[in-house]
Structure formats: structure tokens, C-alpha cells
TIZA-177214 format. One record per residue: y, x, z of N, C-alpha, C, O in turn. Coordinates in steps of 0.1 Angstrom, whole numbers, padded with zeros to 4 digits, always signed. Layout:
% residues N
YXZYXZYXZYXZ;...
//
This chain:
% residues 163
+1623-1471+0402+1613-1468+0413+1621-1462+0425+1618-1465+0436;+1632-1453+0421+1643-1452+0431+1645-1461+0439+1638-1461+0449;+1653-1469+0438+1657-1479+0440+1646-1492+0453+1650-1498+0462;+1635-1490+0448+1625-1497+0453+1622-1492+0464+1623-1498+0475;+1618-1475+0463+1613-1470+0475+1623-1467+0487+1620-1469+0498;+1636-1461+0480+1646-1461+0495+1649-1478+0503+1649-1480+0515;+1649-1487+0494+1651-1503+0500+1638-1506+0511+1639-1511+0522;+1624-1500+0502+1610-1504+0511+1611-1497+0528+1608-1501+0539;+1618-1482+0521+1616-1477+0540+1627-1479+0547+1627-1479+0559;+1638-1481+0540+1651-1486+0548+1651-1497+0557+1656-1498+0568;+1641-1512+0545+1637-1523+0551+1628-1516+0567+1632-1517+0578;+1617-1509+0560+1611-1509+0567+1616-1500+0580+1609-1502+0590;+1621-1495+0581+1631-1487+0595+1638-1499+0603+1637-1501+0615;+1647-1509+0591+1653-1521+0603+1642-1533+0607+1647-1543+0612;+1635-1533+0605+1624-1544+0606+1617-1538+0622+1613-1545+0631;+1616-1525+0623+1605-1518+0631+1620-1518+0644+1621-1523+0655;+1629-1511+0638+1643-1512+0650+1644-1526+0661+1646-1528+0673;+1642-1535+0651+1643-1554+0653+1629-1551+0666+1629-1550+0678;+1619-1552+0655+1607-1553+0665+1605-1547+0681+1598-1552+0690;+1613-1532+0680+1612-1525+0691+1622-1529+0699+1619-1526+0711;+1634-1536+0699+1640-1539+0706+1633-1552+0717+1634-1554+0729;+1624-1562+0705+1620-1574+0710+1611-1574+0721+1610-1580+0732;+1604-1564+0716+1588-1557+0721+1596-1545+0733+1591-1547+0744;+1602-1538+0733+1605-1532+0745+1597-1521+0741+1596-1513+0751;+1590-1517+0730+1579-1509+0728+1584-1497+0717+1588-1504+0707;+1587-1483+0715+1591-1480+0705+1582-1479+0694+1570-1479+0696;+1586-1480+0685+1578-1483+0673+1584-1470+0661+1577-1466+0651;+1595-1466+0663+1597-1455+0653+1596-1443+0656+1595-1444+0668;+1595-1430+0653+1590-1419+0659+1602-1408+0659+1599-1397+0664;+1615-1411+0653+1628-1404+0650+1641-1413+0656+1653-1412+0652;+1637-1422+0666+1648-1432+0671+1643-1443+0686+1632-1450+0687;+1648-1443+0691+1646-1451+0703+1654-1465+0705+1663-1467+0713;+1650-1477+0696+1659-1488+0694+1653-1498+0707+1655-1510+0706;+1647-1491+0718+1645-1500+0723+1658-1507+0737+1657-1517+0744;+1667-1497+0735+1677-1498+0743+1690-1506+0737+1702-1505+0742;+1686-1515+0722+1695-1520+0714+1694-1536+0723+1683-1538+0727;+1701-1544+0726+1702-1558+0734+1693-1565+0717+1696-1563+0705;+1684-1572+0721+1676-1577+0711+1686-1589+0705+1683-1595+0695;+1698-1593+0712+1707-1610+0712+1719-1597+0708+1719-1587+0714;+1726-1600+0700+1725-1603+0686+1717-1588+0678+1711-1587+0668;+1721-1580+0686+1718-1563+0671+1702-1560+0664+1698-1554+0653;+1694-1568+0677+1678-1569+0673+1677-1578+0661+1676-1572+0650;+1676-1592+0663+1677-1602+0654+1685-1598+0648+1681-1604+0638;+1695-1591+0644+1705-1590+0626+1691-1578+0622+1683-1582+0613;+1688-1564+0629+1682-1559+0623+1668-1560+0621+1662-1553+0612;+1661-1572+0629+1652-1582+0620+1657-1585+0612+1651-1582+0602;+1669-1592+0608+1669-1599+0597+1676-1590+0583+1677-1596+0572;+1679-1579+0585+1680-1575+0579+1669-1564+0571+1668-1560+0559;+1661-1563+0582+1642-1558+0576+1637-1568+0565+1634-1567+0553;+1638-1576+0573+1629-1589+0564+1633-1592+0549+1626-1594+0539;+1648-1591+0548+1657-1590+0532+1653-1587+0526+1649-1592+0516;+1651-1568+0532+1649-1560+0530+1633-1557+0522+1629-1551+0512;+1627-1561+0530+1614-1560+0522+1614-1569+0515+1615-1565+0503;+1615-1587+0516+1613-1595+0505+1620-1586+0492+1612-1585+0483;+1633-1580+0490+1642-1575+0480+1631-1562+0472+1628-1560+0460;+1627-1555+0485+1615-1548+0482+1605-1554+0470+1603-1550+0459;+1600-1561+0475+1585-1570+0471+1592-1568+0456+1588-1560+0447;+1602-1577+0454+1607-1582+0441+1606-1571+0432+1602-1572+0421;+1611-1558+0437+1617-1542+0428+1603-1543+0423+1600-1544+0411;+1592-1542+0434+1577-1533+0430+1571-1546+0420+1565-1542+0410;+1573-1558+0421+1565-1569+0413+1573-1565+0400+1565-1562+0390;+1586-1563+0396+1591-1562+0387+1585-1547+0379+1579-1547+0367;+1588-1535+0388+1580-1526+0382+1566-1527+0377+1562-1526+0365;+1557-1530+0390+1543-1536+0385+1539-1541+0367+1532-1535+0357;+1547-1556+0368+1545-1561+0354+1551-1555+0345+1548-1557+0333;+1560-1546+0350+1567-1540+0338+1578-1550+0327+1578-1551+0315;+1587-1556+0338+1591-1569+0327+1605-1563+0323+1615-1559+0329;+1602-1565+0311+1615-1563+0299+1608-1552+0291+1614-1549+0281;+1596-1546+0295+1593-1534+0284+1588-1542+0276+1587-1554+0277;+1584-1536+0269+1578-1540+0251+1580-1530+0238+1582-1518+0239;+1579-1536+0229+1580-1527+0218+1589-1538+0202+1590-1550+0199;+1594-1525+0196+1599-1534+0183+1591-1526+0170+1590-1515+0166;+1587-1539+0166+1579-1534+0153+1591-1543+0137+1598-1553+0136;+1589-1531+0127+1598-1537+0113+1590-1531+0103+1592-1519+0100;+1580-1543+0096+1577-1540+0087+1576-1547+0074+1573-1559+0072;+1582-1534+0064+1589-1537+0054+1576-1544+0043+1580-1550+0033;+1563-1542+0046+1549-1550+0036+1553-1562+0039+1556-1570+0030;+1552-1565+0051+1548-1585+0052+1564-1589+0050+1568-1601+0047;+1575-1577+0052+1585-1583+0061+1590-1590+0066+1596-1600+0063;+1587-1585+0078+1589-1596+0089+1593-1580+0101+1591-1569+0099;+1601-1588+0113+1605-1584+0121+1601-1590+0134+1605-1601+0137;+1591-1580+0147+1588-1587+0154+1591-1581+0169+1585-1572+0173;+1599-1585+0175+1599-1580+0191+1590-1586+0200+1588-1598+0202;+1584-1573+0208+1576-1579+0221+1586-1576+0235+1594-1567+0235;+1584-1584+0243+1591-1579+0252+1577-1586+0262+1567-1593+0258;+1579-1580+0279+1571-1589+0293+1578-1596+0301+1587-1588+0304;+1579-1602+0305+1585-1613+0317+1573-1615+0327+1562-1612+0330;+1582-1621+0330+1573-1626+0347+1560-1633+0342+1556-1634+0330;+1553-1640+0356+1545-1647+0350+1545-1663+0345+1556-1670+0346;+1535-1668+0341+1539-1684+0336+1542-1684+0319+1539-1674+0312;+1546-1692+0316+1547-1694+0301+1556-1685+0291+1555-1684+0279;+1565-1679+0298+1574-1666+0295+1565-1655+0298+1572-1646+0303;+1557-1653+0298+1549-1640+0306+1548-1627+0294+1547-1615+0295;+1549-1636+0283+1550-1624+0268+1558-1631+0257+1553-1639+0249;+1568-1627+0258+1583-1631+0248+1582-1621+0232+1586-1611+0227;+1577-1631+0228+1577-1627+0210+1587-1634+0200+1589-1646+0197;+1593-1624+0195+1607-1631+0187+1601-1626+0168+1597-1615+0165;+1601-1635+0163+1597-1632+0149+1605-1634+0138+1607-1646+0136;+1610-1628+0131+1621-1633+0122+1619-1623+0107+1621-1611+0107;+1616-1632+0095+1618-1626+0082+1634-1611+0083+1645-1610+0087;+1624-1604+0074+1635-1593+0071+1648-1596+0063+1658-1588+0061;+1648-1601+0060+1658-1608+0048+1668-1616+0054+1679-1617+0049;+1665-1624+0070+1677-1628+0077+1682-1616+0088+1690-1618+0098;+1677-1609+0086+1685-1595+0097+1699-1590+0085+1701-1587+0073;+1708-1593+0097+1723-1592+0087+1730-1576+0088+1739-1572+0081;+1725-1568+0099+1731-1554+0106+1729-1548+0118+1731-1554+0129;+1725-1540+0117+1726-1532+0134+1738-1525+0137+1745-1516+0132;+1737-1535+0152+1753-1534+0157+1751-1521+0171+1742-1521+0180;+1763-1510+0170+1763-1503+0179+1772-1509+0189+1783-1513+0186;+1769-1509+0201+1779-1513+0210+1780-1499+0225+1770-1492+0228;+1790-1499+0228+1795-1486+0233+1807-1486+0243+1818-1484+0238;+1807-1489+0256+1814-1492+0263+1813-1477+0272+1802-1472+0276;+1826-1471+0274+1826-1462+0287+1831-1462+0300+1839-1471+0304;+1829-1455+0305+1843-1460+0321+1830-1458+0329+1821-1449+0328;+1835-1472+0341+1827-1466+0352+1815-1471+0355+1810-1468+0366;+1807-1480+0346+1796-1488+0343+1792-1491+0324+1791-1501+0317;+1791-1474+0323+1790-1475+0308+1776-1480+0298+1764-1481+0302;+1780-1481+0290+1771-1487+0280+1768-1489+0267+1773-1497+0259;+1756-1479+0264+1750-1478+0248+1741-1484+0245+1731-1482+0251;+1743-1494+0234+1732-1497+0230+1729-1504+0216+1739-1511+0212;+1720-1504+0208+1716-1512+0195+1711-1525+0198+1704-1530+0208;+1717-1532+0188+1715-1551+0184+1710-1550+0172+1715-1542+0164;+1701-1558+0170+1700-1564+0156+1700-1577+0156+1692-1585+0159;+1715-1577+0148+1721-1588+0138+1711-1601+0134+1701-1597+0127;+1711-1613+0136+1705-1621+0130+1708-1631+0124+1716-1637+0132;+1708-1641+0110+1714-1646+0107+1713-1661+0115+1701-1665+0114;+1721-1669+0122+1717-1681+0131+1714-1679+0142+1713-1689+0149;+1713-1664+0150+1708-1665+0163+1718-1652+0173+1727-1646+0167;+1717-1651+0180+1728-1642+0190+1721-1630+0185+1712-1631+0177;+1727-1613+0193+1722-1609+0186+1714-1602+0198+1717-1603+0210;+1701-1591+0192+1690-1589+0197+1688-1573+0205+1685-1564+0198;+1689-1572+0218+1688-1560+0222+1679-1550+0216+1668-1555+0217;+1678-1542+0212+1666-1532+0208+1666-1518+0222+1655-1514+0226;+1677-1514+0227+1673-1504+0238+1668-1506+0245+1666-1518+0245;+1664-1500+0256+1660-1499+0267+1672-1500+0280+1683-1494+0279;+1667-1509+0292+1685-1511+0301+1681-1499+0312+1671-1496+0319;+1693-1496+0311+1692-1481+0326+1702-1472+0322+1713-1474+0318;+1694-1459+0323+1702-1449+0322+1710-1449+0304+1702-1451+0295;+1723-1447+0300+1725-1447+0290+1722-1436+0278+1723-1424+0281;+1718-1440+0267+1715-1429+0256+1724-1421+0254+1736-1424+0253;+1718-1407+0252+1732-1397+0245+1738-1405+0235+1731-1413+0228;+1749-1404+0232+1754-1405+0220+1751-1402+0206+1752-1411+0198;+1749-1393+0202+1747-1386+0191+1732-1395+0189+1729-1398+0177;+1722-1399+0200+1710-1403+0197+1707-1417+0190+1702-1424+0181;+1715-1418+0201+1724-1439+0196+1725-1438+0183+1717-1445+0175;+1731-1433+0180+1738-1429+0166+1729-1428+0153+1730-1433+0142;+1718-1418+0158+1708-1413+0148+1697-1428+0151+1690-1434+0141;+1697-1431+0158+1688-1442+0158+1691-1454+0153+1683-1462+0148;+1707-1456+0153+1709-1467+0147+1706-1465+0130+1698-1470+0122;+1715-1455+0130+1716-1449+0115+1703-1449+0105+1704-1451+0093;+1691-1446+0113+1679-1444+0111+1673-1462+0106+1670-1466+0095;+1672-1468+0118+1668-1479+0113+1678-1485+0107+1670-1493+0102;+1690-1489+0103+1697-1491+0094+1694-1490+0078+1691-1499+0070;+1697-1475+0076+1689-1468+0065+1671-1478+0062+1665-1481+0051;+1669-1481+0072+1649-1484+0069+1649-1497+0064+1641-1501+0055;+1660-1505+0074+1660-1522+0072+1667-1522+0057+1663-1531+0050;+1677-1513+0052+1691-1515+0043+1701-1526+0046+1706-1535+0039;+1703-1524+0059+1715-1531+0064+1726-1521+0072+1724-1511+0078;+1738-1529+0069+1749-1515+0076+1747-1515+0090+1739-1521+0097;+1758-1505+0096+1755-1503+0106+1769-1504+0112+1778-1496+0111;+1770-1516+0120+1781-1517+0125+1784-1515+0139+1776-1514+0149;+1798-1513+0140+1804-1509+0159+1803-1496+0154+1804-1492+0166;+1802-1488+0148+1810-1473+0147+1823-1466+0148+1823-1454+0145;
//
């Protein structure tokens, strides 16, 4: 949501700069762009408004639908294993992955640090790549990663690998 809102008024500051230069009219209430030559610095900062909000549009539709949340359900009665996830719209609009308990081979920890780090749980499938279970963003403490894997590990009885 970060992300969305500084892009929307940023857009929206060079979009209004653009315009006031063209228009000769000021339009922002903390800057005077009307003294900017509209050939070339107007038109880039039109065009860099306009990016700017389409890139916008995209953040808020993405938030809106909420795509990639979902839930993971494992139950050991029917067993069976089912992930929900959301996508955009059209025929991906709700992504359901279903797979017997009995082909889940391990939950894998994977754990990358540095300057673009990365925790997260997979579940192992037999035949298929393997299957995110976290959530993408900020990374999990460690110790939680850990208890979570360990936890459903222990629930499925499969090991727990990447330790």
C-alpha cells in the first residue's frame, strides 16, 4: 500500500507540473511549474505523470483483488491437500491446487540472506515443482519459519528439509 500511495501522488505532482507548464496556469499549490519550457521538461513530466499513474492503477487493482492471497488447508480425514490462492481476473481469477497427502514428499525451508533476503516454506510434491506456502514481502523471523515449518512437518509426517 506504501508503495502505491507515494507512486499515486508522485504521479500525480508530475502529471499536474506537465499540465501547468502547457496550460500556463498553476495547478500545484507548493510549486510554480509554470516557468518550466513545456518542449522538452513539460512533455517528459507529462510523460512521466501518465506512467506514473497507469503503474499506480496497477499497485491499487492488484491490492483491490488481493492477488496471490489465499489460504492453505491439510486435512488429514479426506487427505487431501488444498491451496487457494487469487489472480487477476478471467479464468485464473481463483487458482486451486489439490493433491492427495500421500504424494507430499517434505517441507522445504529455503533461506537466503544478504541484500534481498529470503524465507520461506515449500511443500514438496511428488511430480510437480515445489509449492510456496508463505506469504511474499516482508521476511519471517527466523525462529518462526522454523516453528512453522517444524509444526506442519510434524502434522503432514514428512521431514523437514533446508535446515
Amino acid at each position: 500500500v506504501l508503495w502505491a500511495v507515494v507512486i499515486s501522488v508522485g504521479a500525480t505532482g508530475f502529471l499536474l507540473a506537465g499540465l501547468s507548464s502547457y496550460l500556463q496556469v498553476n495547478l500545484l499549490p507548493f510549486a510554480d511549474p509554470t516557468s518550466l519550457i513545456f518542449v522538452p521538461q513539460g512533455i517528459a513530466m507529462g510523460f512521466y505523470g501518465v506512467a506514473g499513474i497507469i503503474l499506480a492503477s496497477y499497485l491499487w487493482l492488484v491490492i483491490a483483488l488481493d492477488v496471490g492471497g489465499g489460504y492453505n488447508e491439510f486435512n488429514r480425514e479426506i487427505g487431501k491437500v488444498r491451496i487457494f490462492r487469487a489472480g487477476f481476473f478471467g479464468k485464473n481469477r481463483r487458482i486451486e491446487i489439490e493433491h492427495p497427502l500421500d504424494k507430499v514428499l517434505a517441507i522445504r525451508v529455503d533461506i537466503r540472506e544478504g541484500l534481498n533476503p529470503k524465507r520461506a516454506l515449500y511443500l514438496r510434491i511428488k511430480g510437480r515443482s515445489d509449492i510456496p506456502l508463505t506469504r511474499v514481502g516482508q521476511p519471517l523471523p527466523l525462529s518462526e519459519l522454523e516453528n512453522q515449518g517444524a509444526e506442519l512437518a510434524r502434522f503432514l509426517q514428512v521431514p523437514l528439509e533446508g535446515l
